[in-house]
C-alpha positions as CSV (number, residue, x, y, z in Angstrom):
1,X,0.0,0.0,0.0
2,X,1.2,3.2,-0.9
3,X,0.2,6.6,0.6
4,X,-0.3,9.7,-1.1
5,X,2.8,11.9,-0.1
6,X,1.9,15.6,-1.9
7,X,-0.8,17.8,0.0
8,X,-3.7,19.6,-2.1
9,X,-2.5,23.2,-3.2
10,X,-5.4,25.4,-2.9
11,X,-6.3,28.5,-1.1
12,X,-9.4,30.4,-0.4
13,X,-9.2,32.0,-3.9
14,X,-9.1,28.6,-5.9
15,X,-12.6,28.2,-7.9
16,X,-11.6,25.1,-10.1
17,X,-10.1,21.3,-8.7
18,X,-8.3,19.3,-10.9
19,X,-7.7,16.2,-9.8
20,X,-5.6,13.2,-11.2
21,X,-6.0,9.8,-9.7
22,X,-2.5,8.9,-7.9
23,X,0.9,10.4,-8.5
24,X,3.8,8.4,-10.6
25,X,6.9,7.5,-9.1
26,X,8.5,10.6,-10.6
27,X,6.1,12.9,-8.7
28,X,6.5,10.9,-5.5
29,X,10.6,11.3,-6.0
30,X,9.9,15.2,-6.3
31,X,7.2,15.4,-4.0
32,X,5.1,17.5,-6.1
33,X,2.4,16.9,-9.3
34,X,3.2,16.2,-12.4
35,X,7.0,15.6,-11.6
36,X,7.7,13.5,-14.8
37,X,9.5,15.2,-17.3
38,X,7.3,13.7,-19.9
39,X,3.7,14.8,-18.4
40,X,2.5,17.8,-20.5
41,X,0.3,18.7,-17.7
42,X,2.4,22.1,-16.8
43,X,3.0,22.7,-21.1
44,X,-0.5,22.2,-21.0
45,X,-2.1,24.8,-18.4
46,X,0.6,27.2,-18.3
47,X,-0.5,27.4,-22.7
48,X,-3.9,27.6,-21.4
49,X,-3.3,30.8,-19.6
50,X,-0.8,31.9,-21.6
51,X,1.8,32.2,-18.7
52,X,5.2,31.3,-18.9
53,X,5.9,27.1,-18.6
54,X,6.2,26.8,-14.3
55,X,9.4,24.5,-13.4
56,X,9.9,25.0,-9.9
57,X,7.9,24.0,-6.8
58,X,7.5,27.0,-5.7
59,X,6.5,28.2,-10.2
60,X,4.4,25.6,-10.1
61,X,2.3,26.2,-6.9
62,X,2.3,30.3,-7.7
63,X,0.8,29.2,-10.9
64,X,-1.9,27.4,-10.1
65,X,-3.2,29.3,-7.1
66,X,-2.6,32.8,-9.1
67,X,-5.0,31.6,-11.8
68,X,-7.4,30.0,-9.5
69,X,-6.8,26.4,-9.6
70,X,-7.0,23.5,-6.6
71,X,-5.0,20.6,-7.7
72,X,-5.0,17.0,-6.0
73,X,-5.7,13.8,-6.5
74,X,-8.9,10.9,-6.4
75,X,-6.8,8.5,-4.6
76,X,-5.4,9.1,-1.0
77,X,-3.8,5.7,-1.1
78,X,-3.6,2.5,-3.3
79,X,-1.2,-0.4,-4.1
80,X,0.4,0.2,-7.7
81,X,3.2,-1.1,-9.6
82,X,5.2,1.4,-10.8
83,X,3.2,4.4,-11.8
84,X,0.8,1.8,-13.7
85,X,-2.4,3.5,-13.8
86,X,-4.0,-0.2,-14.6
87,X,-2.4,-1.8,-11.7
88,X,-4.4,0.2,-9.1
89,X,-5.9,-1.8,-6.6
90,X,-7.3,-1.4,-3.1
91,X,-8.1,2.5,-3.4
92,X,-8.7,4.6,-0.6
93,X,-9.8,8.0,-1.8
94,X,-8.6,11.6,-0.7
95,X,-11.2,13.2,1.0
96,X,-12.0,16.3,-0.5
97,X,-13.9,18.4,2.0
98,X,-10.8,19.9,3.1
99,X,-10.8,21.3,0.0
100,X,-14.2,22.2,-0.3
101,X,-14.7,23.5,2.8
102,X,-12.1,26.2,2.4
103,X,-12.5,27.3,-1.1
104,X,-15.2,28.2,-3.8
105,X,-14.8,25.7,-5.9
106,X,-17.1,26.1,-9.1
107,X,-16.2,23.4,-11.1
108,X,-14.2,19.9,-10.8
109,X,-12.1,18.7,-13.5
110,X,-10.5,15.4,-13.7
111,X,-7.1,14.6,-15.8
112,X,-8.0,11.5,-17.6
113,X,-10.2,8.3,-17.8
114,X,-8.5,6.6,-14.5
115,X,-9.0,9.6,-12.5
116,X,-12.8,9.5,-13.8
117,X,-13.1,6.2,-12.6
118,X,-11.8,6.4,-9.4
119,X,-13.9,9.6,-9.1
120,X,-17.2,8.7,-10.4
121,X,-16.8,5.2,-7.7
122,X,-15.7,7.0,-4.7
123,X,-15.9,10.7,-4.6
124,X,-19.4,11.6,-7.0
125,X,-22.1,10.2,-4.6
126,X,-20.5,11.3,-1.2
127,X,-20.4,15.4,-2.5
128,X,-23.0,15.1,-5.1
129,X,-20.7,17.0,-7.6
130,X,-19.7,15.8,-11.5
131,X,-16.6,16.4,-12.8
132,X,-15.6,17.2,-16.5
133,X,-13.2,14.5,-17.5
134,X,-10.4,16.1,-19.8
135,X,-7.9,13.6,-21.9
136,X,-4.8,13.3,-19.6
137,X,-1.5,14.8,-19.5
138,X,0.2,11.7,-19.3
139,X,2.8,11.1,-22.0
140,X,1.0,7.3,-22.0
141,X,-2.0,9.2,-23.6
142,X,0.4,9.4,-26.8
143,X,-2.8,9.8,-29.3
144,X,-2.8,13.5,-28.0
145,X,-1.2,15.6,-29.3
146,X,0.2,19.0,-27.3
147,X,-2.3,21.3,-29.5
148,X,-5.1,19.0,-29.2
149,X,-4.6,19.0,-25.3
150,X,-4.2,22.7,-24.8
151,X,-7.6,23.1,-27.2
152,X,-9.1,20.3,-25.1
153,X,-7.7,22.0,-21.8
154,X,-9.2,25.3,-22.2
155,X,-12.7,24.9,-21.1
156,X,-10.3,25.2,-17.4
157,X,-10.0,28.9,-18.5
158,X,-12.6,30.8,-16.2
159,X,-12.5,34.2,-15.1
160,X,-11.1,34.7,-11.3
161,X,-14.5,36.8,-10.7
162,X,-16.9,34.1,-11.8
């Protein structure tokens, strides 16, 4: 079993979640989302908002809670091989009320099909809140391309006033 090592980055101001379903090895080693090299996740949002590409940490969380956005993940913790999306078994999922409960959160977005499913078993019913499934980041989704992503991506784009 493996435990979920990165806390949620949000603040009061964030009005969108994204949520992936468990981090790779990569963003375990780093301690922070998205940590592989080869996940367009930050290409992808940072296009979105037309900001320059985050690489730090400390980029990366400015980023995300300058522009609004709550980011975690569906599973709290799991047993995995590798980062193996398919392998998950035995989830336990985050709670999100932390989350929730500090924050105006207008819309949930989930990065990819696994996240969905984890999301749509454990998390739906217990907030009563859908999430918009976007095609994921990971460089596994390969029939992506980086322009069909960003495209994809941009329904995230909401004004820090609505």
């Amino acid at each position: 079993m493996i435990i979920h090592p990165i806390p949620p980055v949000f603040d009061s101001n964030s009005k969108l979640l994204i949520l992936g379903s468990f981090p790779s090895v990569k963003s375990r080693e780093v301690q922070f989302f998205y940590g592989h090299p080869q996940n367009r996740f930050w290409k992808v949002t940072s296009a979105v908002f037309n900001a320059p590409e985050p690489h730090t940490m400390e980029e990366k969380r400015s980023f995300l809670l300058s522009h609004g956005i709550a980011l975690w993940d569906v599973i709290a913790s799991c047993d995995i091989e590798g980062s193996s999306d398919s392998s998950i078994k035995n989830v336990v999922p985050n709670d999100l009320t932390r989350i929730l409960e500090h924050a105006d959160i207008k819309t949930i977005f989930v990065n990819g099909k696994t996240a969905e499913k984890y999301y749509k078993k454990y998390i739906m019913d217990s907030i009563g809140r859908k999430a918009v499934c976007l095609p994921s980041t990971s460089p596994a989704n390969a029939a992506w391309s980086a322009e069909r992503l960003i495209n994809e991506w941009k329904q995230i784009h909401i004004s820090p006033k609505s």
